[in-house]
N, C-alpha and C positions, 0 to 999 in steps of 0.2 A: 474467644476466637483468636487465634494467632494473628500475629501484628507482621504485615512483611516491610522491611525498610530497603526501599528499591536505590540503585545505583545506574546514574545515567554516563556514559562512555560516550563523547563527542553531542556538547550541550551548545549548540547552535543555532540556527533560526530556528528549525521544526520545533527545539523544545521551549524555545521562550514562550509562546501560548500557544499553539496547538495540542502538544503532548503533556510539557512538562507540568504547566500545572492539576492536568485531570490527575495527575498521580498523587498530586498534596492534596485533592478534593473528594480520592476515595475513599472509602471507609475502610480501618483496617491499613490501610496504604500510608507511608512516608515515605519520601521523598531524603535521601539521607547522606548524599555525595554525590560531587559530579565530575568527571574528571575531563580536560583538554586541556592540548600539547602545549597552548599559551597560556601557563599557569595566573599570569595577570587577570586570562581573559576567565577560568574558573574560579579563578576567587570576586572578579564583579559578577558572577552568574550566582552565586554560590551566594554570597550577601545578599543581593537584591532576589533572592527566591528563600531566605532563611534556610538554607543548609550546609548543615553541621560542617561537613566534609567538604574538600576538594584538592583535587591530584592533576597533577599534568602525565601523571604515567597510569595508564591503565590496570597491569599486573596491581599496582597498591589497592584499588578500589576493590579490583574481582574478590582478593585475597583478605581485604578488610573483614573480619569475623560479625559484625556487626550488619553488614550487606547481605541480605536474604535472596536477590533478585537482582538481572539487570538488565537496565534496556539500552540496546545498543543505537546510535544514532549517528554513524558516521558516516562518511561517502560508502556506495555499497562494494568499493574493492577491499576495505576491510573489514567487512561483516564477518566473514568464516576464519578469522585471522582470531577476531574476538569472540564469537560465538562459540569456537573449541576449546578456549579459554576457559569461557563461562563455565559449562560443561563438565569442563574436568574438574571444576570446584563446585561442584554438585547443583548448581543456582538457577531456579527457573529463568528464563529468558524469555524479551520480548523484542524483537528486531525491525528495526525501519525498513520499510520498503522501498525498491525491489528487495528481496531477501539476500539475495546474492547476484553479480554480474551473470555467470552461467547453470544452466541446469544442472549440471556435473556438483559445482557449489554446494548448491542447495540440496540437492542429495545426499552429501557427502555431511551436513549439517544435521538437516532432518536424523537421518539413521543413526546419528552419534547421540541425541537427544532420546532418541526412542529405548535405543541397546540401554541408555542408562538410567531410563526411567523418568525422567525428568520432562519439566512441559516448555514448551515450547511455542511461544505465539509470534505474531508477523504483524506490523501496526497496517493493516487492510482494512481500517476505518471503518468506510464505507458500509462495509457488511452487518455495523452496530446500527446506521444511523436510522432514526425512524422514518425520511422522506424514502430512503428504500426499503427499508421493509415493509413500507406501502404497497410500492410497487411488487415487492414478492408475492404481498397478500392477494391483492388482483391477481396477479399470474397464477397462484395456488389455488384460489376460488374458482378459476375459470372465468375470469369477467370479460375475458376477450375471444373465448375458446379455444379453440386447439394454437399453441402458438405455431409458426409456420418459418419466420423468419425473424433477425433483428438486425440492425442497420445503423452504424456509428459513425457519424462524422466530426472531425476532431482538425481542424485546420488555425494558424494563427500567422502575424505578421514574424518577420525578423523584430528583437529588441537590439535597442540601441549595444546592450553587453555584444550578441552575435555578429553586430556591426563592426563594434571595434575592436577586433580581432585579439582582444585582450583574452588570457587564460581563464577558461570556465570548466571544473573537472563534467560536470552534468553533458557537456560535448568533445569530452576526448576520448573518442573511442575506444582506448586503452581500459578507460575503468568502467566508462557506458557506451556502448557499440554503437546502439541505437540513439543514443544521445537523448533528447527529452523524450521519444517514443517509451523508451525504460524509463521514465520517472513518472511519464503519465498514464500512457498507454497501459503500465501494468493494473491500476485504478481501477480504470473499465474494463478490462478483460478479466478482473479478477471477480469483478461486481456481476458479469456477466455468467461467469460458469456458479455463482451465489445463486442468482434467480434462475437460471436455465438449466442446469444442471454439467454434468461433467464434458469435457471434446474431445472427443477422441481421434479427428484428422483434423490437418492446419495445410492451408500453404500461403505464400507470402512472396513480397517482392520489395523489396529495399537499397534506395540510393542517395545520395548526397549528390541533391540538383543545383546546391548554392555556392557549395566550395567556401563556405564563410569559415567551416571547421571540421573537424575530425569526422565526426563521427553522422550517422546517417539523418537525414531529416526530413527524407520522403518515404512513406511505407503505409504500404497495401495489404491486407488478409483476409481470408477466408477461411472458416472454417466451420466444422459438425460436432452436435451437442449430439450422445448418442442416445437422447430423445428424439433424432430426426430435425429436431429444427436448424437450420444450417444461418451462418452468420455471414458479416463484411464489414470492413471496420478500414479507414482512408485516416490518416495523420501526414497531416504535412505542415510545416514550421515557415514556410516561405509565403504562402498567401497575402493575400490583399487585406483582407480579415479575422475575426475571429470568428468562429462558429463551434458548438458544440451541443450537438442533436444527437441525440438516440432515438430509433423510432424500433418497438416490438411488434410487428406486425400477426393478429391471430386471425382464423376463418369467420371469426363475429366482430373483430373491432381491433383496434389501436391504441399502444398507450405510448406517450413520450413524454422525453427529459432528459433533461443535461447531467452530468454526470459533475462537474464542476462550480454551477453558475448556478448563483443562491436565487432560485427560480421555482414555479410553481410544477407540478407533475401533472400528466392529461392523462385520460382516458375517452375514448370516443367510441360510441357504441351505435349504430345506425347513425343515425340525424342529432346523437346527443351527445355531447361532449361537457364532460365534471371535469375540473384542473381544480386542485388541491394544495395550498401550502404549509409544509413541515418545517416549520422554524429549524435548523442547525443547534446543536448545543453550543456552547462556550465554555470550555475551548473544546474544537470539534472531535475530538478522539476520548471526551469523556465518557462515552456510554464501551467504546471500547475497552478501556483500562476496566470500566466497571465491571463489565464482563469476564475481564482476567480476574479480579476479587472475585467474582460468583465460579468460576472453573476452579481455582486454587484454592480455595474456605468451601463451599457448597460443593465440588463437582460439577458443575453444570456446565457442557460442554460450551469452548470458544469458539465461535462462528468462521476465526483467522486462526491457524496451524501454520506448523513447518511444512505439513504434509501438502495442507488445501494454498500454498505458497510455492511450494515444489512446483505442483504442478501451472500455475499461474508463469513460472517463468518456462518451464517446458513449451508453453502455448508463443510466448514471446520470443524465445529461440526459436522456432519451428516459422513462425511469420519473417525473421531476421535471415532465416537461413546457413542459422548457424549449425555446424557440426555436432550431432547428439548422438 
């Protein structure tokens, strides 16, 4: 079986353990160069993770002959910058989430991937992990009946960074409109059309009630899965708390779960209520990567696309009220 030796572009916290190493841990998979701007800072990323390579300029890495694949990991205002890159040097691609700032983006990403044949995955976790494919499996079995509705609440305090009015690109709305709504919000919306299926109407309403930063950090949506089941989903970054509740509501029962928070899943069904715990893998995007090795060696379709990622930000834009 062909050996792909992947190339990561902006190796940063996501890749120290969440991402980077599930790609030295799959089969078939190496991990084979890494490239960031502060060349200092990929040559200690590059030692302390044994890989071969590392570049402070990205063009050297895409262009290394030796580089099969690459997964991009930088802020999402230059995802499409890199990803057409990628592309034009024939390389499957794997991109951190959101996919791109706007829908247009990601459009313009996907169709260039597709014209040229070439695959294309979105790191949308989630969609590998087994505590939700739990929850898919109830939802597909019928364990709750017809589902009817689902209900996200997603609230937390100001952190001391928001406070100190120091530079955070994740709230300048230049490169994230929506500010943490786009880094998180995309998770669960994305997880949601996994389990529910496709949405075909949105609407939304979004503002910046703190004035702490750019970009927005109160936001409201609604919207229809054209299964009929219609949705609500509330993020807001200024509360007293944290909270983060999903409740599915169907004509036989209820299942809930957090969509962040290493926590048990419920189902409740008349008077009886099962909660179930799915340990996480370490590091958590390993059954995702793995799943790139079963699409790219086996064919076996990936659960996260450019396509099933398009449309994830099409849902976000539509709630933001951004122009499409």
């Amino acid at each position: 079986m062909k050996e792909y030796k992947w190339g990561i572009i902006g190796c940063g916290d996501v890749t120290e353990k969440k991402s980077g190493p599930a790609y030295q841990q799959t089969d078939n998979f190496r991990l084979h160069a890494v490239m960031r701007r502060d060349l200092k800072k990929a040559k200690d990323y590059a030692q302390r993770h044994a890989v071969p390579f590392f570049y402070s300029n990205a063009d050297e890495l895409i262009q290394n002959p030796e580089i099969d694949a690459v997964y991009i990991a930088t802020p999402p205002d230059t995802h499409k910058y890199y990803a057409l890159k990628v592309a034009a040097a024939g390389k499957p691609c794997c991109i951190e989430k959101p996919m791109a700032p706007s829908y247009e983006d990601c459009v313009e990403i996907t169709d260039t991937f597709q014209r040229l044949s070439i695959p294309l995955y979105v790191a949308y976790y989630r969609r590998s992990l087994p505590r939700f494919l739990k929850v898919k499996e109830w939802l597909d079995s019928n364990k709750i009946g017809n589902v009817r509705h689902i209900n996200y609440v997603y609230t937390r305090t100001a952190n001391p960074l928001d406070m100190s009015g120091d530079y955070n690109w994740r709230t300048d709305k230049n490169i994230a409109f929506g500010g943490y709504f786009d880094d998180l919000a995309s998770h669960a919306l994305d997880l949601f059309i996994y389990m529910l299926g496709d949405i075909t109407e949105v609407h939304g309403i979004s503002k910046n009630q703190q004035g702490l930063y750019s970009a927005m950090d109160a936001v409201v949506g609604n919207w229809l899965h054209a299964s009929g089941v219609t949705g609500s989903g509330t993020w807001n970054f200024g509360t007293s708390k944290r909270v983060d509740e999903v409740e599915i509501i169907g004509d036989k029962g209820v299942i809930r779960f957090s969509v962040f928070n290493d926590e048990s899943i419920s189902i409740e069904v008349g008077r009886e209520v099962n909660s179930v715990f799915i340990e996480n893998p370490d590091p958590i995007q390993l059954h995702h990567v793995k799943n790139i090795q079963k699409d790219l060696i086996f064919g076996l379709k990936h659960p996260s696309t450019g396509a099933s990622a398009t449309k994830t930000t099409w849902v976000m834009d539509k709630i933001l009220n951004k122009e499409i």
